[in-house]
C-alpha positions in Angstrom: -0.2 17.4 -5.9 -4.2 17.9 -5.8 -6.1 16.5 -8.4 -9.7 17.7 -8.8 -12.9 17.0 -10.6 -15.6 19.2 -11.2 -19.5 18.3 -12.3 -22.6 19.3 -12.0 -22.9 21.5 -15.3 -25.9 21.6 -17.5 -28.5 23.4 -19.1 -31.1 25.1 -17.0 -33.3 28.2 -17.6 -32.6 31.7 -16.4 -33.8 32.5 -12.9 -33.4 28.7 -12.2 -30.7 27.0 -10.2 -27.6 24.9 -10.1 -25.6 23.2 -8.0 -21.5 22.6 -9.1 -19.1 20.4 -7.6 -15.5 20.1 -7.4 -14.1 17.0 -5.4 -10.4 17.4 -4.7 -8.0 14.9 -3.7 -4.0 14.4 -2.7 -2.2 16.8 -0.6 -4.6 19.3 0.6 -3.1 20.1 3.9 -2.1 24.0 5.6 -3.6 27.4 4.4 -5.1 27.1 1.0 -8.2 28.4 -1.3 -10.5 26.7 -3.6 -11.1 28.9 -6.1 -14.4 28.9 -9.3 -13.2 30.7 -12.6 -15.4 31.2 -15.6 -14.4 31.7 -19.1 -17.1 32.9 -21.8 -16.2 31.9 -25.5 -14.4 35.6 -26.6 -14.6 36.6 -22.6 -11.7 36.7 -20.3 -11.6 33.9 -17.3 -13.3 35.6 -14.2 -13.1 34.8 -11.1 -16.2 33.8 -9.5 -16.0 33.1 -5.9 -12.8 31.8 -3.6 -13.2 30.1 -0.7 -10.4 30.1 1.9 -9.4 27.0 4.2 -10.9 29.0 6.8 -14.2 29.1 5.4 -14.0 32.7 4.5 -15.9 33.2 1.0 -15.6 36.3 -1.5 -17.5 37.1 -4.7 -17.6 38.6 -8.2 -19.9 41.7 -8.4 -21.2 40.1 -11.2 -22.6 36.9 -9.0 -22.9 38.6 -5.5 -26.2 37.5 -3.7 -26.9 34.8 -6.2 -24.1 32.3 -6.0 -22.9 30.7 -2.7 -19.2 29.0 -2.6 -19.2 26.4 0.4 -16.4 23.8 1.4 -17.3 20.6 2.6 -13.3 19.3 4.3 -14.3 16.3 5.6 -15.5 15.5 1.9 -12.6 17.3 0.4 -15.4 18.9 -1.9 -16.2 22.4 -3.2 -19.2 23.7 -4.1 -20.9 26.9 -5.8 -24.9 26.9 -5.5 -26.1 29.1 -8.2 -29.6 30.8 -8.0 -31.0 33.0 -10.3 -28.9 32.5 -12.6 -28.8 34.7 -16.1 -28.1 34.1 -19.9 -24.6 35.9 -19.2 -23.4 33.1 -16.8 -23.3 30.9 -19.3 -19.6 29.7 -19.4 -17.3 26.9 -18.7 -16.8 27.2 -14.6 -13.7 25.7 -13.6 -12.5 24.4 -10.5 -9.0 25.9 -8.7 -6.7 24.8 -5.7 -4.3 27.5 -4.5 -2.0 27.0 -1.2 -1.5 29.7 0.3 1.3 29.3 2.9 4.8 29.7 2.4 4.8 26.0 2.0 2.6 25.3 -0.7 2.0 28.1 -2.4 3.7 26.2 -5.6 0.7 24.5 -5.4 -1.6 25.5 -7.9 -4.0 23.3 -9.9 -7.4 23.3 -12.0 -9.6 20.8 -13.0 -11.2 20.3 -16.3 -14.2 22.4 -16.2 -18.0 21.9 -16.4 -20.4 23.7 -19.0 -23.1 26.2 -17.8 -25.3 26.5 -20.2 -28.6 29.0 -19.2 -31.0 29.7 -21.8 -33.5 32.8 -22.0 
């Protein structure tokens, strides 16, 4: 199992930045993506940005050429720098381990979320 913890939420004014984590721990081994959802009060989740074991990164239109997703293995850590961020990002981002292999692709755990909050 993977257990991870995401942080880094806060309150911070449109066109500013900031900077999530998501530390994962236990059997992260073989193909896999780290994954950052979003879920809006009355909004679907959305998929942000995913970020494969292989360092390959893809994006929501909605956050293309604002948000970065990077993964740090030898810290076991995922994050998402956001820049220029807008009142419609506010959400509660949440952090998402996928395998991807034959293997482990049972494997399929979220952590508990951190509020973005981005006033006008």
């Amino acid at each position: 199992q993977v257990q991870l913890q995401a942080s880094g939420g806060g309150l911070v004014q449109a066109g500013g930045s900031l900077r999530l984590s998501c530390a994962a721990s236990g059997s992260i081994v073989g193909s896999n993506s780290m994954r950052w959802y979003r879920q809006a009060p009355g909004k679907q989740r959305e998929l942000v940005a995913t970020t494969t074991s292989g360092g390959t990164s893809t994006y929501a239109d909605s956050v293309k050429g604002r948000f970065t997703s990077s993964r740090d293995d030898r810290k076991n850590t995922l994050y998402l720098q956001m820049n220029s961020l807008r009142s419609e990002d506010t959400a509660v981002y949440y952090c998402n381990y996928r395998g991807l292999a034959l293997y482990n692709k049972h494997q399929n755990y979220w952590g508990q979320g951190t509020q973005v909050t981005v006033s006008s």
